[in-house]
DOTIKOL-13839 format. One record per residue (C-alpha): z, y, x; residue in three letters. Coordinates in steps of 0.001 Angstrom, whole numbers, plus 500000, padded with zeros to 6 digits. Last residue first. Example, Ala and Ser with C-alpha at 12.3 -4.5 7.8 and 13.67 -1.06 7.14 Angstrom:
BEGIN
        w        v        u   resn
   507140   498940   513670    SER
   507800   495500   512300    ALA
This chain:
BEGIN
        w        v        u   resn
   824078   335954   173173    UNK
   827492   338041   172333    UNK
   828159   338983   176218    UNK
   831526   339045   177906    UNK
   832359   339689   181849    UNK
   831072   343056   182138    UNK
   833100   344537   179183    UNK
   836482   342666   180420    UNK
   838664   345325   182275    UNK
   837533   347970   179803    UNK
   838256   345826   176667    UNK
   842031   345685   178516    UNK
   841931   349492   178503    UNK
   840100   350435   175414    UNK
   842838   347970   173257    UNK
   842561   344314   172821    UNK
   846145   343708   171236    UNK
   844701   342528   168248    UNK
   841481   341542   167877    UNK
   839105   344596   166756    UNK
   838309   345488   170024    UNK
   836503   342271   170020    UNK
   833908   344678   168297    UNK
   833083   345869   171016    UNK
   830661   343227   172295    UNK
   828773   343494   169386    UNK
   828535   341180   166050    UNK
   831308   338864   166894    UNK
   831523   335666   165023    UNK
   831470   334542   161791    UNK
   834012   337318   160393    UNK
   836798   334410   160075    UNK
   835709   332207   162507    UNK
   834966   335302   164907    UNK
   839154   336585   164552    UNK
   840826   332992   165075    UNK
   838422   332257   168145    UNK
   839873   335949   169487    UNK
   843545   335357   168750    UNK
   843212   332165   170078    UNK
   842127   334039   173345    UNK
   844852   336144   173199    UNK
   847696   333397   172919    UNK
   846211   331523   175512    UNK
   845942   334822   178128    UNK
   843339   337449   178342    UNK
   844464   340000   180727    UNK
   841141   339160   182764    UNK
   839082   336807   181068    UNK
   839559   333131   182177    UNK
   841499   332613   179350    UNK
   838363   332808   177429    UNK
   836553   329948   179132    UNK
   839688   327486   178893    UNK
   839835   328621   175140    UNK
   836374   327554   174268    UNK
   833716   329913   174430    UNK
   830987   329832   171870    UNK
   830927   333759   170601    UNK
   832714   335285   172825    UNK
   829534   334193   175683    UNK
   831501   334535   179077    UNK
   829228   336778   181625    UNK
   830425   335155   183869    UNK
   830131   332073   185585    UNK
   832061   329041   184925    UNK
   834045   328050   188052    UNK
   836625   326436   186437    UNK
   833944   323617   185418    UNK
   833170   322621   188736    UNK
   837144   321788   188963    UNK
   837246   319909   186077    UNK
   833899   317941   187374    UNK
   835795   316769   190505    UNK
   833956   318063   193554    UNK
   832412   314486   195700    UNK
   834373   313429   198995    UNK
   832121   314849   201839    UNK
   835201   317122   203660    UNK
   838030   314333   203195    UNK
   835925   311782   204509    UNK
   835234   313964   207087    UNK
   838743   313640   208202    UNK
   839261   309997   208059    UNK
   836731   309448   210498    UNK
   838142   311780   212862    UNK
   841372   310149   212515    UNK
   839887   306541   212896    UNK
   837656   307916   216026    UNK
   840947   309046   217624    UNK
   843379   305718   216863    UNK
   840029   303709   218214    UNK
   839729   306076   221309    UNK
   843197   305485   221861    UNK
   843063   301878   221531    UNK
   840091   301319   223558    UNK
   841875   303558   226301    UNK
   845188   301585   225845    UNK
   843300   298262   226709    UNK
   841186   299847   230008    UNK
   844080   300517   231153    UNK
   845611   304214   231378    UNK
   846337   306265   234434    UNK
């Protein structure tokens, strides 16, 4: 049986754990984080490279590809036209039609 002592101190050492915890749990989301969560569809016209990469299949080199290509025409006109970029063929513009808009 415990004393009365080693009971305080285990209930102490339990509550401090618990305590500890929930802290853990009800700690505020880091902004980054919030941000990696932007929703789709991705505008192609304003994303930043973060937002692009976010694409499926589009990795950092693609998605400069893709700022490079609507500075120079002044942005995308329609969707498809990021066709146009190369190395976005039917297939990869397939996987991404429902995640990009122009507006």
């Amino acid at each position: 049986m415990l004393t009365n002592s080693e009971r305080r101190v285990l209930v102490f050492i339990i509550v401090t754990l618990l305590v500890g915890s929930l802290a853990g749990f009800l700690r505020p989301v880091p902004v980054e984080t919030v941000k990696s969560f932007t929703s789709f569809p991705i505008n192609i016209n304003s994303a930043n490279l973060k937002e692009l990469i976010r694409l499926p299949g589009i990795g950092e080199v693609m998605a400069n590809r893709i700022v490079e290509y609507r500075t120079k025409n002044k942005g995308f006109k329609t969707k498809y036209e990021i066709m146009k970029v190369k190395g976005i063929g039917k297939v990869k513009f397939e996987k991404i039609k429902d995640k990009i808009c122009i507006e």
